[in-house]
N, C-alpha and C positions, 0 to 999 in steps of 0.2 A: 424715365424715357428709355424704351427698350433701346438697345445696341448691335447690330448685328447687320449681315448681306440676306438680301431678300431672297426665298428660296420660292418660287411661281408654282403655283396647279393649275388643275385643268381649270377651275370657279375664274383665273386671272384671267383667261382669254374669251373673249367675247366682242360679237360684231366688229369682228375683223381686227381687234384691238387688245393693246392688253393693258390690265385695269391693275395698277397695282393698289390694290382693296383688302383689306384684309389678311393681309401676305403674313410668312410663318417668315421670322430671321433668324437667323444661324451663325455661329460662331466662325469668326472670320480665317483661325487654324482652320477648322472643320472646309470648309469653302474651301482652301487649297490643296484640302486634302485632298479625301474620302469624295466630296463633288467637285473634284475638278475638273473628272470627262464629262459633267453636263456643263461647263463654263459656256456662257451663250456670247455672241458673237451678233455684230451688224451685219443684217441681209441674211443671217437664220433664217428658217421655217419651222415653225412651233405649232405643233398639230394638238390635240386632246386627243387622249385613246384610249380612256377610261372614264365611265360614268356616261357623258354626251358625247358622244365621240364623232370627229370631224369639224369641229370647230378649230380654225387656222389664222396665223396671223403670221408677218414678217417683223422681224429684229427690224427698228429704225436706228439710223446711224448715228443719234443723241442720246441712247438708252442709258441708264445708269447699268452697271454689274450686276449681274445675278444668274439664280442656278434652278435647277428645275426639278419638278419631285415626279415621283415613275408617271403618274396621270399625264405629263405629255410629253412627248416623242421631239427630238432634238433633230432636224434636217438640215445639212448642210449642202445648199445645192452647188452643183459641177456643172457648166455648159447648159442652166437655165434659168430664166429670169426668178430671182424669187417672189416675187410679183402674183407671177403668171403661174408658177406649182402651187400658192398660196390659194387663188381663185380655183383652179383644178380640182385641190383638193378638196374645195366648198360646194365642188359643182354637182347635181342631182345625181349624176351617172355614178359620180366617186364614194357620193353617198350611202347610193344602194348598195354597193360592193362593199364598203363598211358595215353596213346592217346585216348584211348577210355572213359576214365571216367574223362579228363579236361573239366572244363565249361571255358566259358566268350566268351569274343567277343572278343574287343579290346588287351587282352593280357588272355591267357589262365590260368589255376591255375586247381590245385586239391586238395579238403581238406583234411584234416586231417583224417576226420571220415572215407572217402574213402580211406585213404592210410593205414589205421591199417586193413582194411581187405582185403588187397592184398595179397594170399596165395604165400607165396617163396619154395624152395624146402629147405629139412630141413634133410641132411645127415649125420652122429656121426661128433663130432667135431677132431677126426683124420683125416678122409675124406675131409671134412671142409678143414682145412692145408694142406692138400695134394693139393688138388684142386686149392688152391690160389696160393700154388707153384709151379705148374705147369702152371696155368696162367701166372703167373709174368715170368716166363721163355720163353714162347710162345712170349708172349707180347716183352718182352725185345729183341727177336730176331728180332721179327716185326720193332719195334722202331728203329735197328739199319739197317735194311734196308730200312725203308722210309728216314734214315738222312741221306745215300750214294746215295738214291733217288735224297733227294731233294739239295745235294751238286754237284751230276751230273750237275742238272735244272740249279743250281747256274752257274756253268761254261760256260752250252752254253747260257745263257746271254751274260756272258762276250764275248764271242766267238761272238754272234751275231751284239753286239754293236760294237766290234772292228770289225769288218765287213763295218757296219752301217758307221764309220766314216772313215771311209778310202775311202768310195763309194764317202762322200761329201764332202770331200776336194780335189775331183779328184783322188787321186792315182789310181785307177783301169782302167780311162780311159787316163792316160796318155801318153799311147804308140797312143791310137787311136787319140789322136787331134793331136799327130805330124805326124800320115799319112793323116790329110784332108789338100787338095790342096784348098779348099777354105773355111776355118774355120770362123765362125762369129765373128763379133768384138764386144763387148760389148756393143758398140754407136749404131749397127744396131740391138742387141737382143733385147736393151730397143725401139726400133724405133718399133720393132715387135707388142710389146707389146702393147704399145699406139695403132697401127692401129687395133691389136685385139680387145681392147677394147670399140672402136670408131666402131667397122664393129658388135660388139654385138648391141649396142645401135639404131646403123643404122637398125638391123633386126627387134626389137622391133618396132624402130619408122613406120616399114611399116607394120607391123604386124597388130598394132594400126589402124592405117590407112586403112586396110583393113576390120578391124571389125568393126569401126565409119562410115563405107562408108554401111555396111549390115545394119548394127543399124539404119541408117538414113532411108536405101530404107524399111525396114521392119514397117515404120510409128513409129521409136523410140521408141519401145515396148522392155519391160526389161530395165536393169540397162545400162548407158551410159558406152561406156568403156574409162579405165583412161587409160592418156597421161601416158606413160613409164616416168619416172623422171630421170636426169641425174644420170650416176652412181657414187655411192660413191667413195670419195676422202677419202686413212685410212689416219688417224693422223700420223706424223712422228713419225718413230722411237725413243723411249725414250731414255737416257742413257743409264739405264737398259739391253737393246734389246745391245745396240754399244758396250759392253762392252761383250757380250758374242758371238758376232760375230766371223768370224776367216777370215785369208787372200784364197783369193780362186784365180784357176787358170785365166790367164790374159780374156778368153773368155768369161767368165762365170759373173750373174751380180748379186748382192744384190738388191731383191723386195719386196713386201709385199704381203702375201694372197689376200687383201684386194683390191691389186693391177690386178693381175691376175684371180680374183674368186669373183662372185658376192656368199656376206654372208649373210644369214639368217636363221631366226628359225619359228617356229611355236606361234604366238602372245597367249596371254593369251585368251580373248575375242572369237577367233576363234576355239580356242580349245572347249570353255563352249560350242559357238553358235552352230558350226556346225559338231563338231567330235563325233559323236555315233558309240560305238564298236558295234559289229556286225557277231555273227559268223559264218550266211552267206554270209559276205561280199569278196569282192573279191579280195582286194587291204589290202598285209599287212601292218603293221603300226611299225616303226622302232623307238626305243627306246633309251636312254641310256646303257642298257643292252646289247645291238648290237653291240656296240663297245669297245671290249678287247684292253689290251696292243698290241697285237701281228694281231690287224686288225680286221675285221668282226666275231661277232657269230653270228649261227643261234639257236633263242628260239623258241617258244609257240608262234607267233606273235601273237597280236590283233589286228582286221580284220575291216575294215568299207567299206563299198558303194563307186565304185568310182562315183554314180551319187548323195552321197548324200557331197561330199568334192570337185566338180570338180570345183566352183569357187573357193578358195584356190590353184589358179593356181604356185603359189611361192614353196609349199610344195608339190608337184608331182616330185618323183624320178623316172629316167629311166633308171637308170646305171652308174656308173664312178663318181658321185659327191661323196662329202668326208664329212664323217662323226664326228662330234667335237663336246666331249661332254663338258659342261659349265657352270656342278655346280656338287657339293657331289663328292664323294669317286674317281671318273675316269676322274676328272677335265682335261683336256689336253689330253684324249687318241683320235684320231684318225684312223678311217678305211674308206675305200674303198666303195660305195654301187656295187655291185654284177649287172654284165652285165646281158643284157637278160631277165630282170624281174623288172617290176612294184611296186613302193612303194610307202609308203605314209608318210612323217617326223612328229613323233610326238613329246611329250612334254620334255624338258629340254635338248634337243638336238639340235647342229646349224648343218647348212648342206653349205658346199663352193661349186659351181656351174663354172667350169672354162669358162670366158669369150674369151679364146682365145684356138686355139690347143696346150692341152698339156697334157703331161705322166700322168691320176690319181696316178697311180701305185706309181710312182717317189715320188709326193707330199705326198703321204701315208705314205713310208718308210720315206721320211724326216723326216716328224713329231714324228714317231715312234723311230729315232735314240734320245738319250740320250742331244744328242747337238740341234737336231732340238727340240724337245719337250722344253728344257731348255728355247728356244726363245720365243715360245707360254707359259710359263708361266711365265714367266718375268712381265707380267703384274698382277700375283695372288697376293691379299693379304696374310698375314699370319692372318688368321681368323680360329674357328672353323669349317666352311662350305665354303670349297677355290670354287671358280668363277670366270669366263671370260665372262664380255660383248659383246655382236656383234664388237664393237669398236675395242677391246683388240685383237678380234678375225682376224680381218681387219689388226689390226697392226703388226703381227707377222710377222717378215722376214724371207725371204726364200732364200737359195741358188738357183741359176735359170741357167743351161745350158741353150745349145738350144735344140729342140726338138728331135734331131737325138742323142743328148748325153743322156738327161734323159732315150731313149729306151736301149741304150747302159748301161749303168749304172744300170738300172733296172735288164738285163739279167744279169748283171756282180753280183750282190747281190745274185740273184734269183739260180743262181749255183754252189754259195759259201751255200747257206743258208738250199737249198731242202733238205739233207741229216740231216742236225741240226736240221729243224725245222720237219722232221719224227721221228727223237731220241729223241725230246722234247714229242712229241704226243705218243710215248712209255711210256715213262716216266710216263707223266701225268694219262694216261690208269692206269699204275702201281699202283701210289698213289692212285688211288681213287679205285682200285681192294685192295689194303691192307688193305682202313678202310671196305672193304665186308669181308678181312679176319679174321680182331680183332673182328667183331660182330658176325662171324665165331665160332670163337675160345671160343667166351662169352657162342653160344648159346648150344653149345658139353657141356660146361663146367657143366653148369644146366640143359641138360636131361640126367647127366649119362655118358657119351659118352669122356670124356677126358681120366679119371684112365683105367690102362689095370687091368685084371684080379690079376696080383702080385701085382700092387700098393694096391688096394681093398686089399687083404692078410694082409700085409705088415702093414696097418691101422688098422686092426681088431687086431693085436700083439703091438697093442698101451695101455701104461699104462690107458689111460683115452677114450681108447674105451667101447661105452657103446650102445643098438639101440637107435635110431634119441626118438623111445616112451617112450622108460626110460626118457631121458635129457627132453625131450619138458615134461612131469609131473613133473620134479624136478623145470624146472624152472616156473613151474606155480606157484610150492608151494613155492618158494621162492618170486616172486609176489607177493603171498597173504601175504604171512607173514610181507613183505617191508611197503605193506597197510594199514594193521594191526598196526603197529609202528610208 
């Protein structure tokens, strides 16, 4: 068990709090030494002023000890609520003036010397109180409807997944395989399979063959073109993979990605040599960012030449192949690429290519269900930075109708789902209209605009109302005096 006083960054302060998470400790000499001028104190004011800067919070009067590292700014307030300098500092206006006067490159920061002459608004300190109270009230109503928000979200999760597996263990299409008069057998699905794969390789191989026959007539001018290589064989299924399987209806057959989808990415090499963004280019270029929990987004793409990538014939999307992302934060998410439109696969992202006719749609939602995902990472380490190799990728199993079920099955999710997945996109709309409400509410609060004319009264009949000019000259003179001693 480490031993030590808790040393705070900017990472520990957050929505208006401070999170002691992941804190560095320090040796408890060191503490009175060397950081003893940031020793923090109840009713502090602790800003960030490095990396995300303007995130604020107040010392509460139960706090344990501890000390701060340069990423945030130690305020000691004189003649103001620290409350009230806390929300100020949060507030839009105080914001912009932070984004406007941070340097650096690499990670932003604003100094000191700039931040003591950042003018605040400076109203009696009954005003002061009033205002923070009526925030806090604001705020607190805000708070308790983004948590019926985000407990809605919660639900149609759950609503979504219990959906999700009930599509792939068959339940939804079980009435429809007992009306097919001539249902596939298992033995002819995987037969299917093998000659798709064998009729992909076959296209390739006269493809080849057609280009090496130009190449030749053309006096073998340009790059010769390479023999198609047989297609990848994935590794069997691990224990791992067997043990999180489940029993599926008698037609239906246990396969691998890797099986039915030629896999790959974007090589390192190819990216240096030949990938130049381009923002008049014509061909977007598809990211890790592209693929959410819940399928496709669309960003800001970055754009290159399709004449300056068109040998990179491997990474040319045209619709329906499925997107898999295979390192950092969205390891295992899964989406769709978008019929109808041209793209281009870029870096840390794989792309499956179906070698034979089948549902993208179907393979999407698989992946996306809690059980199908579960499969595709079966092969992650438990690492800081989780990852799936092409291989790992190749070897995930897949529940596999035939192709007249997977369409079936798709419509069968797709009309359980349309109405959840427009209640989700309310929702989400919501949350992110409420944090425009809280900066809303910050920004009323400092031009004036919160107190109605009684509350204003109501302040002014305050024992220790006094104007903002009096208080701001007492506490100068108090200052000096502090200096002075």
């Amino acid at each position: 068990m480490e031993i030590g006083l808790p040393m705070l960054s900017a990472t520990n302060i957050l929505n208006g709090e401070i999170i002691f998470d992941k804190i560095r400790l320090i040796d408890p000499l060191k503490f009175e030494g060397e950081y003893k001028r940031a020793n923090v104190e109840p009713n502090d004011v602790l800003l960030t002023i490095v990396g995300t800067i303007g995130r604020s919070t107040v010392v509460p009067l139960n706090i344990e000890k501890f000390t701060l590292q340069r990423s945030v700014a130690l305020i000691k307030p004189l003649g103001v609520n620290p409350k009230y300098l806390s929300f100020t500092l949060r507030s839009p206006n105080i914001q912009k003036i932070f984004d406007a006067n941070s340097k650096g490159t690499a990670q932003k920061g604003i100094y000191l010397g700039t931040l003591k002459k950042i003018e605040i608004p400076f109203p009696p300190l009954p005003e002061q109180r009033a205002i923070v109270a009526r925030i806090e009230e604001l705020l607190s109503e805000l708070d308790h409807s983004i948590a019926n928000l985000k407990s809605a979200q919660a639900k149609l999760e759950i609503y979504r997944q219990a959906v999700l597996k009930k599509a792939f263990e068959g339940g939804f299409t079980e009435q429809w395989r007992k009306s097919q008069v001539n249902l596939i057998s298992q033995e002819d699905l995987h037969t299917s399979i093998m000659k798709g794969r064998s009729s992909f390789l076959e296209r390739q191989v006269l493809e080849w063959e057609s280009d090496f026959s130009l190449w030749k007539v053309n006096g073998e001018k340009g790059d010769r073109p390479k023999k198609p290589r047989p297609l990848t064989v994935p590794d069997p299924p691990s224990p791992d993979h067997e043990v999180r399987k489940w029993d599926l209806p008698r037609s239906w057959v246990w396969t691998q990605l890797g099986t039915i989808c030629f896999v790959t990415k974007l090589a390192g090499f190819e990216y240096t040599d030949y990938v130049k963004y381009d923002t008049e280019g014509d061909l977007p270029v598809l990211k890790a960012e592209n693929v959410g929990l819940s399928g496709f987004r669309k960003t800001e793409f970055s754009k290159v030449k399709t004449g300056s990538v068109k040998m990179l014939t491997r990474s040319q999307l045209f619709g329906g192949e499925l997107l898999i992302v295979f390192v950092g934060a969205g390891t295992g998410n899964v989406a769709m690429v978008p019929l109808n439109q041209k793209y281009f696969l870029g870096p840390n992202i794989g792309m499956a290519r179906p070698y034979l006719k089948l549902n993208s749609r179907y393979i999407e939602l698989f992946f996306q269900s809690a059980k199908g995902k579960n499969l595709m990472m079966a092969a992650v380490k438990a690492v800081a930075q989780p990852s799936l190799s092409m291989a790992t990728i190749r070897q995930a199993p897949i529940a596999l109708p035939s192709l007249e079920e997977q369409t079936q099955i798709v419509q069968e999710i797709e009309s359980r789902l349309s109405v959840a997945d427009k209640l989700a996109d309310t929702i989400q709309f919501n949350l992110l209209k409420s944090e425009s409400l809280r900066q809303s509410i910050l920004k009323q609060a400092f031009e004036g605009k919160l107190l109605t004319e009684a509350e204003l009264e109501a302040c002014r009949r305050e024992v220790d109302w006094e104007p903002a000019e009096k208080l701001l000259e007492r506490i100068k003179s108090e200052k000096t005096k502090a200096k002075k001693s």
